[in-house]
N, CA, C and O atoms as a CHARMM CRD file, in Angstrom:
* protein
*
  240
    1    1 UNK  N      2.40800   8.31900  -3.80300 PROA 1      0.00000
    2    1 UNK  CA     1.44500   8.26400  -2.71800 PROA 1      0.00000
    3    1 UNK  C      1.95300   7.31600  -1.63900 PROA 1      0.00000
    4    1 UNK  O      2.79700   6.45000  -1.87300 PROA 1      0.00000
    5    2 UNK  N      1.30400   7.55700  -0.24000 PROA 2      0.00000
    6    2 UNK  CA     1.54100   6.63000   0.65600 PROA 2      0.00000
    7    2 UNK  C      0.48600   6.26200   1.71900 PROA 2      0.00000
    8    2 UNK  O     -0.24200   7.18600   2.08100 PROA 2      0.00000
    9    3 UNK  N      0.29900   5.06700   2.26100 PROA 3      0.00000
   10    3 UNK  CA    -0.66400   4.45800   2.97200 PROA 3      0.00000
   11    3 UNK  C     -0.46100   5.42500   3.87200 PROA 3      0.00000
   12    3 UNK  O      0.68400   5.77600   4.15700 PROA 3      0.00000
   13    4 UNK  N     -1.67400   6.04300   4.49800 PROA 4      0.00000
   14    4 UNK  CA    -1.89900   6.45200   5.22200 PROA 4      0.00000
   15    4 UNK  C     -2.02800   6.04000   7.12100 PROA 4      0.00000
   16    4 UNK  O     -2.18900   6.72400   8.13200 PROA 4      0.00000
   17    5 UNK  N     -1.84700   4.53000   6.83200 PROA 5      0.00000
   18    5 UNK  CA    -1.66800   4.06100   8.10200 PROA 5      0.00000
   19    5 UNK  C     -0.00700   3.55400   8.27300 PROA 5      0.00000
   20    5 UNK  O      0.85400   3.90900   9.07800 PROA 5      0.00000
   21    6 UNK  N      0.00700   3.10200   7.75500 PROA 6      0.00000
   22    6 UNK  CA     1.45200   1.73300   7.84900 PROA 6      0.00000
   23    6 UNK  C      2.52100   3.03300   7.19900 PROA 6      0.00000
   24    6 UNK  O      3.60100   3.11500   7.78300 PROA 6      0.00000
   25    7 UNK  N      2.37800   3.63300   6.50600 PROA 7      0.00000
   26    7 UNK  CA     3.38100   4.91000   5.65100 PROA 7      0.00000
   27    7 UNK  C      4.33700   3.65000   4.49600 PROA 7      0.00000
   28    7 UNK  O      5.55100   3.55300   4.31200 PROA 7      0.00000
   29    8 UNK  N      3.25800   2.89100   3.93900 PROA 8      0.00000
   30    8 UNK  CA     3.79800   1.67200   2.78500 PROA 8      0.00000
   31    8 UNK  C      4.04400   2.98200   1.37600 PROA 8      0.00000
   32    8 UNK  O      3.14600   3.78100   1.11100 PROA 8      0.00000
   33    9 UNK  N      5.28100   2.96900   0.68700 PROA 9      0.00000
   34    9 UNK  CA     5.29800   3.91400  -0.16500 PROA 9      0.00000
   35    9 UNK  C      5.86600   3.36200  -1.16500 PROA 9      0.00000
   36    9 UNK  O      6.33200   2.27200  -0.83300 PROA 9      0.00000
   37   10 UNK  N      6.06900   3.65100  -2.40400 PROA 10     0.00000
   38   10 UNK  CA     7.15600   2.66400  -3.60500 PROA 10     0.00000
   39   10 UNK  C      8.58100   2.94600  -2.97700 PROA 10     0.00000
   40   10 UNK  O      8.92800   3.80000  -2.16100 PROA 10     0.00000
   41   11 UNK  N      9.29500   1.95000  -3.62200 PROA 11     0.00000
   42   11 UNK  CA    10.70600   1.16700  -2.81600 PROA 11     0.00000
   43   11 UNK  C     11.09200   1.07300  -4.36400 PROA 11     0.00000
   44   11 UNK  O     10.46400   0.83500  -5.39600 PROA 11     0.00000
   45   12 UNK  N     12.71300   1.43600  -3.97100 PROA 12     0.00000
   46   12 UNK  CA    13.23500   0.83200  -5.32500 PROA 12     0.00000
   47   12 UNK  C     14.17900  -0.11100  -5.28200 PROA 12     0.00000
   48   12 UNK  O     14.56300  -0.43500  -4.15800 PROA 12     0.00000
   49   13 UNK  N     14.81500  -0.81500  -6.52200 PROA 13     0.00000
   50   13 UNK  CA    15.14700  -1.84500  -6.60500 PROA 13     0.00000
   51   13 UNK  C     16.01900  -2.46000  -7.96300 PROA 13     0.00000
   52   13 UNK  O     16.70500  -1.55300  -8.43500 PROA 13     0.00000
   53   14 UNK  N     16.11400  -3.24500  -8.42000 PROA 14     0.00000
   54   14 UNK  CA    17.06600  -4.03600  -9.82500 PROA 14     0.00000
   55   14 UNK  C     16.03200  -5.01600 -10.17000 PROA 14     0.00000
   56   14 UNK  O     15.46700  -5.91700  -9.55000 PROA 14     0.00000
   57   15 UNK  N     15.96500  -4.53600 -11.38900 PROA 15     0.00000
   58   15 UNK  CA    15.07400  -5.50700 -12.40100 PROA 15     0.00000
   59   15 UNK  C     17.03000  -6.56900 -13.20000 PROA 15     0.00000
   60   15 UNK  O     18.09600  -6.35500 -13.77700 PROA 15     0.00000
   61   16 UNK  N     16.13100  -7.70000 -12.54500 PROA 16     0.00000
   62   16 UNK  CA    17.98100  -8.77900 -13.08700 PROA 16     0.00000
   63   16 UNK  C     17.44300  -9.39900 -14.68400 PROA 16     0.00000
   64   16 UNK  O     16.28900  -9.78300 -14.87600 PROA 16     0.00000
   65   17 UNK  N     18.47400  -9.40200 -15.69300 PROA 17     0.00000
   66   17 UNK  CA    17.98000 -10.10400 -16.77400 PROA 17     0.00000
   67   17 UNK  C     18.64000 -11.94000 -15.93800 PROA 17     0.00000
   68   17 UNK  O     18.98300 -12.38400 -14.84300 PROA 17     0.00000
   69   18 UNK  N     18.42900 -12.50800 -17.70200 PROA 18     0.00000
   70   18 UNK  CA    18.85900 -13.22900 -17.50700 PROA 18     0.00000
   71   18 UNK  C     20.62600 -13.69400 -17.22400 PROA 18     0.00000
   72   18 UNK  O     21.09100 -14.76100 -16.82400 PROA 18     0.00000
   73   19 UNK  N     21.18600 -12.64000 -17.55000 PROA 19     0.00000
   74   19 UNK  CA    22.51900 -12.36100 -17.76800 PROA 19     0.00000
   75   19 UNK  C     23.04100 -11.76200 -16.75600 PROA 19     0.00000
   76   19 UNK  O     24.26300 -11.68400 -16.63000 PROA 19     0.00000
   77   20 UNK  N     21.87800 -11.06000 -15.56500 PROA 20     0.00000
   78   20 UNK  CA    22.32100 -10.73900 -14.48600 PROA 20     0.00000
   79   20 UNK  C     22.66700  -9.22400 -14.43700 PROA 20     0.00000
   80   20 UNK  O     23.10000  -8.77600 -13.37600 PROA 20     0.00000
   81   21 UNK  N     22.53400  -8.53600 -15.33300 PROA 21     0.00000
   82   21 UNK  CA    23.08700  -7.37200 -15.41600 PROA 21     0.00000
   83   21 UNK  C     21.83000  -6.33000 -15.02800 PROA 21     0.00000
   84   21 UNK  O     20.91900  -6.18900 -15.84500 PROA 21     0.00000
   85   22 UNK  N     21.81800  -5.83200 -14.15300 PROA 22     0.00000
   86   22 UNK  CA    21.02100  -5.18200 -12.88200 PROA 22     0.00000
   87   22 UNK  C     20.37200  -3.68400 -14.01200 PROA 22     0.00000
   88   22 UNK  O     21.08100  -2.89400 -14.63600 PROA 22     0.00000
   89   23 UNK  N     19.48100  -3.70500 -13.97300 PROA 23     0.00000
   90   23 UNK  CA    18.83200  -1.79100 -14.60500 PROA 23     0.00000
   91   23 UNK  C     17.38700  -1.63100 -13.21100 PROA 23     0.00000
   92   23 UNK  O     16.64700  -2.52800 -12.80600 PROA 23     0.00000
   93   24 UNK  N     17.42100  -0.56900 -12.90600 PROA 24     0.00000
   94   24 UNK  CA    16.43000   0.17600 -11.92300 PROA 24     0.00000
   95   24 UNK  C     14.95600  -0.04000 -11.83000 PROA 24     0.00000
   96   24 UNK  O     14.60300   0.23100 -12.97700 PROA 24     0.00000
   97   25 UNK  N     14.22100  -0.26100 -11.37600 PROA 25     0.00000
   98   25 UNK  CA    12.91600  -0.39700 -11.30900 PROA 25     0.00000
   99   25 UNK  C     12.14200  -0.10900 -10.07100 PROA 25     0.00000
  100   25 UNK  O     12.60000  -0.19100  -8.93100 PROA 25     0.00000
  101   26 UNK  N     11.03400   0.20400 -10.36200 PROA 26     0.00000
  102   26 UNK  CA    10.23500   0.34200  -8.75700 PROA 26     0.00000
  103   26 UNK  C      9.22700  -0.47800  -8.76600 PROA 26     0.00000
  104   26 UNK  O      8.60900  -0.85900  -9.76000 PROA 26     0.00000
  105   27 UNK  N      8.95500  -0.90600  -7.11300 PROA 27     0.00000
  106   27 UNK  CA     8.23700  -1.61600  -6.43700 PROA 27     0.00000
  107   27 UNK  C      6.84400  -0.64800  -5.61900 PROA 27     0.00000
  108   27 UNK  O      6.98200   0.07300  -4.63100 PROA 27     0.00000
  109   28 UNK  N      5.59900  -0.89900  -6.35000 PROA 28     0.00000
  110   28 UNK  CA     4.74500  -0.07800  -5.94100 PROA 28     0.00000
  111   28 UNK  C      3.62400  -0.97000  -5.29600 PROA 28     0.00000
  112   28 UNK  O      3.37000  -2.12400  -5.64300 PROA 28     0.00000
  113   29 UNK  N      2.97000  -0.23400  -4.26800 PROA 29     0.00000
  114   29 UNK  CA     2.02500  -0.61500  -3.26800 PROA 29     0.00000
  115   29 UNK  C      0.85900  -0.60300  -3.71200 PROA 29     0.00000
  116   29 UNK  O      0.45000   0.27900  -4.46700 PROA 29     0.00000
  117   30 UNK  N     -0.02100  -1.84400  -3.19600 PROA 30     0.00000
  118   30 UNK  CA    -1.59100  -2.11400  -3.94600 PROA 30     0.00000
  119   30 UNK  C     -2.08100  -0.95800  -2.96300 PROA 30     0.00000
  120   30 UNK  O     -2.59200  -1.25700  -1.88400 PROA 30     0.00000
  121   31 UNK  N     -1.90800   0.43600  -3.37700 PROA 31     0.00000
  122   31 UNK  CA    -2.74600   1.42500  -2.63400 PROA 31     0.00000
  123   31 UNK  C     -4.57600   1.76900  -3.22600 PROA 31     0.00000
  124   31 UNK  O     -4.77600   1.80100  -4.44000 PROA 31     0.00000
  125   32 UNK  N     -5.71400   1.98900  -2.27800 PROA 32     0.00000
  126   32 UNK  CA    -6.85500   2.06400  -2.87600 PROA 32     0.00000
  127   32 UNK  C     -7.23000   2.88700  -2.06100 PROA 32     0.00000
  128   32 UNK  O     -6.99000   2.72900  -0.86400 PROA 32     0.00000
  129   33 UNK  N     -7.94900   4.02200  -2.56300 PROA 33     0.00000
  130   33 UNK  CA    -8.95400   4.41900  -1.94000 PROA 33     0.00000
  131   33 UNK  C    -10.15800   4.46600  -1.07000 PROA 33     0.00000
  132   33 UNK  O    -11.28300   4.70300  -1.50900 PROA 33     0.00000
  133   34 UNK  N     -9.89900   4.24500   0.11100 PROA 34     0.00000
  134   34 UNK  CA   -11.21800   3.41500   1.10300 PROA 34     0.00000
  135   34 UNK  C    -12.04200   4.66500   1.43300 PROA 34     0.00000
  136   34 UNK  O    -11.75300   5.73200   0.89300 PROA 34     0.00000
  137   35 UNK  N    -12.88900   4.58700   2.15600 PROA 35     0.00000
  138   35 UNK  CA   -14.01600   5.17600   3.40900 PROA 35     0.00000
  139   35 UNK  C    -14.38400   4.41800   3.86300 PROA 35     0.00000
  140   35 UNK  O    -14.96600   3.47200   3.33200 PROA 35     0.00000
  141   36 UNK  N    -14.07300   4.65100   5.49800 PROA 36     0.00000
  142   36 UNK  CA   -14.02300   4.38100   6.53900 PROA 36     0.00000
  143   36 UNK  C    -14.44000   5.17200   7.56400 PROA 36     0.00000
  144   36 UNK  O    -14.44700   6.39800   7.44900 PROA 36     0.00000
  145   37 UNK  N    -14.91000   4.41100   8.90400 PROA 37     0.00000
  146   37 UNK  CA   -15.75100   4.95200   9.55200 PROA 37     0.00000
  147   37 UNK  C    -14.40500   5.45500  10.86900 PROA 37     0.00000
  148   37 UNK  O    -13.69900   4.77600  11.61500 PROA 37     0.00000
  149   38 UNK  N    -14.52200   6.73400  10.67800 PROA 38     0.00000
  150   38 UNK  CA   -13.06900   6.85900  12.20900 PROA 38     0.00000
  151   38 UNK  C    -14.22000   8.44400  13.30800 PROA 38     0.00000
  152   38 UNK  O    -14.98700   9.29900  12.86400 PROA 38     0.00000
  153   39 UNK  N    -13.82500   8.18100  14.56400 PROA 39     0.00000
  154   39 UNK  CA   -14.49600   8.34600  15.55800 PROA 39     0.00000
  155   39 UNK  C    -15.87700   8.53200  14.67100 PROA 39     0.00000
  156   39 UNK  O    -15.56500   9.51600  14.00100 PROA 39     0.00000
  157   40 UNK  N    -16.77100   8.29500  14.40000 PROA 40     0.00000
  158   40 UNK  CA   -18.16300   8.55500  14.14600 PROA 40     0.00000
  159   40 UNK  C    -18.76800   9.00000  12.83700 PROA 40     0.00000
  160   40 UNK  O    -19.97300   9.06700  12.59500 PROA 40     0.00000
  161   41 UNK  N    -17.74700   9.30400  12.00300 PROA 41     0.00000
  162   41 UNK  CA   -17.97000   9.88300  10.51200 PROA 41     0.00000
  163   41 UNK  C    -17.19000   9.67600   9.60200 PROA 41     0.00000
  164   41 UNK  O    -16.02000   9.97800   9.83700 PROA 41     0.00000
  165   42 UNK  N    -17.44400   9.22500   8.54400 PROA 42     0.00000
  166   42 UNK  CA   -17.30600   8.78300   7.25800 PROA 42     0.00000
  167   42 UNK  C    -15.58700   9.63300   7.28900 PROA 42     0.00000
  168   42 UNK  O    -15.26900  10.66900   7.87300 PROA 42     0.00000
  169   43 UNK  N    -14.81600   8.79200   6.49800 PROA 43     0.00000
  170   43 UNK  CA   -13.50800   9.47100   5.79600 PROA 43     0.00000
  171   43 UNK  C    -12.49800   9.01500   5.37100 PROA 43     0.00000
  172   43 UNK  O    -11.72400   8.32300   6.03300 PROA 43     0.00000
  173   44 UNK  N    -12.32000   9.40300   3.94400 PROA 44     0.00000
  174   44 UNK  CA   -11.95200   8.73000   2.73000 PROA 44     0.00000
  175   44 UNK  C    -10.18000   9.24100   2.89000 PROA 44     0.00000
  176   44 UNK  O     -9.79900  10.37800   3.17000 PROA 44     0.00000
  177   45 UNK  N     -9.30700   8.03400   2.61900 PROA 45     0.00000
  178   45 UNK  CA    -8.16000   7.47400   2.90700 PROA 45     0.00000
  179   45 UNK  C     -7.80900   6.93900   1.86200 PROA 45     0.00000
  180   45 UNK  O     -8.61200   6.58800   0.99800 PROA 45     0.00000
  181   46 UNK  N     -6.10700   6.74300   1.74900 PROA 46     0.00000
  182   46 UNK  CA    -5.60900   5.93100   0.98600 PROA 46     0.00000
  183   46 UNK  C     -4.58500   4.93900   1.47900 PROA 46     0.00000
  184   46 UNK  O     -3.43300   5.21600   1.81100 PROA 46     0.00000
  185   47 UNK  N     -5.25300   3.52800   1.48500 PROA 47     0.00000
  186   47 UNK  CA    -4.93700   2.37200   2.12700 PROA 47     0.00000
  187   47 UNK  C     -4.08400   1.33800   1.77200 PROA 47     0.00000
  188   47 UNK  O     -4.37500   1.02000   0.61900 PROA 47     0.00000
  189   48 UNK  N     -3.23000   0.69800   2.16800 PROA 48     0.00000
  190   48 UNK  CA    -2.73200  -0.25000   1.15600 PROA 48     0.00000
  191   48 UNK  C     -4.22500  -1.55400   1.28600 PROA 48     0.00000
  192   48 UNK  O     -5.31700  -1.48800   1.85100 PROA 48     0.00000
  193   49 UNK  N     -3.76200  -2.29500   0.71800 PROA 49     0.00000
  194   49 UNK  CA    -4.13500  -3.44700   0.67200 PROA 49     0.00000
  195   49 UNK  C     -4.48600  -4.60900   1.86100 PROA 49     0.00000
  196   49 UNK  O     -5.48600  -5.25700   2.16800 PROA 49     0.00000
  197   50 UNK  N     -2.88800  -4.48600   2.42300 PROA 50     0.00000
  198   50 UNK  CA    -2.71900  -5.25400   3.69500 PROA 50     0.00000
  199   50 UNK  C     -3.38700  -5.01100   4.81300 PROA 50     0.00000
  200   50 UNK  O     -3.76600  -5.81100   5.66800 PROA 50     0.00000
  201   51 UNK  N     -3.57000  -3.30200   4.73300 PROA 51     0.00000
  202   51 UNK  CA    -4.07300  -2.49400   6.05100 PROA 51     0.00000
  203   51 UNK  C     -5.97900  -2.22900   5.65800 PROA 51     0.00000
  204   51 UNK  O     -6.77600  -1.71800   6.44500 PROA 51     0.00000
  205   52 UNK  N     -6.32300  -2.77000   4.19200 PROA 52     0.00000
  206   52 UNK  CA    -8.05300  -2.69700   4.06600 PROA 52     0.00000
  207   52 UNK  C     -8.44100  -4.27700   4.92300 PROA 52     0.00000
  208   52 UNK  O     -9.56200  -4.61200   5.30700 PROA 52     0.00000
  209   53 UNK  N     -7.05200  -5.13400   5.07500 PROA 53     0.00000
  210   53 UNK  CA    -7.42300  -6.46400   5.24500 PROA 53     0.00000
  211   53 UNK  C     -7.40200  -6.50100   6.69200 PROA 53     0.00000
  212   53 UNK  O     -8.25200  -7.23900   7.18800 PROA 53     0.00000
  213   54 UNK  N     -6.69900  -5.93400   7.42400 PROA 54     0.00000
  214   54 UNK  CA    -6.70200  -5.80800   8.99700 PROA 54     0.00000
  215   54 UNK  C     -7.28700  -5.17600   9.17600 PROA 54     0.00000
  216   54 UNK  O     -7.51900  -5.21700  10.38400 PROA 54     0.00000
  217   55 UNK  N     -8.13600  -4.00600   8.44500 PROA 55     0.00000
  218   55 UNK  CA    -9.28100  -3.32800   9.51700 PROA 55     0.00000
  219   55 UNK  C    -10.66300  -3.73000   9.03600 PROA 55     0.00000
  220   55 UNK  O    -11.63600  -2.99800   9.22100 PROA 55     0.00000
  221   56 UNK  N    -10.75300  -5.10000   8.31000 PROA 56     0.00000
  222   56 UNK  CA   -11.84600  -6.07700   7.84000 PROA 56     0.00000
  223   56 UNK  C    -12.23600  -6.62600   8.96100 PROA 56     0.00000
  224   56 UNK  O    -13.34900  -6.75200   9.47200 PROA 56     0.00000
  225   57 UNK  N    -10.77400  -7.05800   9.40300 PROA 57     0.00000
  226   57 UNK  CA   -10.70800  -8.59200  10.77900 PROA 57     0.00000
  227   57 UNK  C    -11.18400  -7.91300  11.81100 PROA 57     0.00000
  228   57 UNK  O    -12.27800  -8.22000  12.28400 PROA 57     0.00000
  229   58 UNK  N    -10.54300  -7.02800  12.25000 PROA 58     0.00000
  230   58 UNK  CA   -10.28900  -6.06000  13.27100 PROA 58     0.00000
  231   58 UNK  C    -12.12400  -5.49400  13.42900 PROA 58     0.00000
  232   58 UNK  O    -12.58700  -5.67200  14.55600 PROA 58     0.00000
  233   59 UNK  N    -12.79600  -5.05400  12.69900 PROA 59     0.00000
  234   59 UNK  CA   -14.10500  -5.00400  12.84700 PROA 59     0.00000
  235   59 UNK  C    -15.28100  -6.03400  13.46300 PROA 59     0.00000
  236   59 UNK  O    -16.34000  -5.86800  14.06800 PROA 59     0.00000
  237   60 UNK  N    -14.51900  -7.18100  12.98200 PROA 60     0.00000
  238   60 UNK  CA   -15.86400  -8.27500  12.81000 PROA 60     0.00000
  239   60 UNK  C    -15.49100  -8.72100  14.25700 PROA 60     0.00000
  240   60 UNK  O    -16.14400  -9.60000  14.82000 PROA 60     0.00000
């Protein structure tokens, strides 16, 4: 899945031991399900985290 505003999506990456020896892993986004009010009517989105927190501020 991906944020529907920002386009935040999982990223990949190296999980390091202690020994340093690199194996694959992914990096996934605090994505949630919002509803939100856009021109005049209700509609349900999938948000990261960062972007439920700027359109908190951005309201008030």
């Amino acid at each position: 899945m991906k944020c529907s505003t920002c386009g935040k999506a999982t990223t990949f990456g190296h999980k390091r031991s202690f020994s340093q020896h690199a194996t694959n892993r992914t990096f996934k986004p605090n994505l949630q399900k919002v509803s939100i009010m856009e021109k005049g009517r209700m509609v349900k989105k999938i948000l990261c985290a960062k972007c439920i927190k700027t359109l908190g501020k951005s309201s008030n």
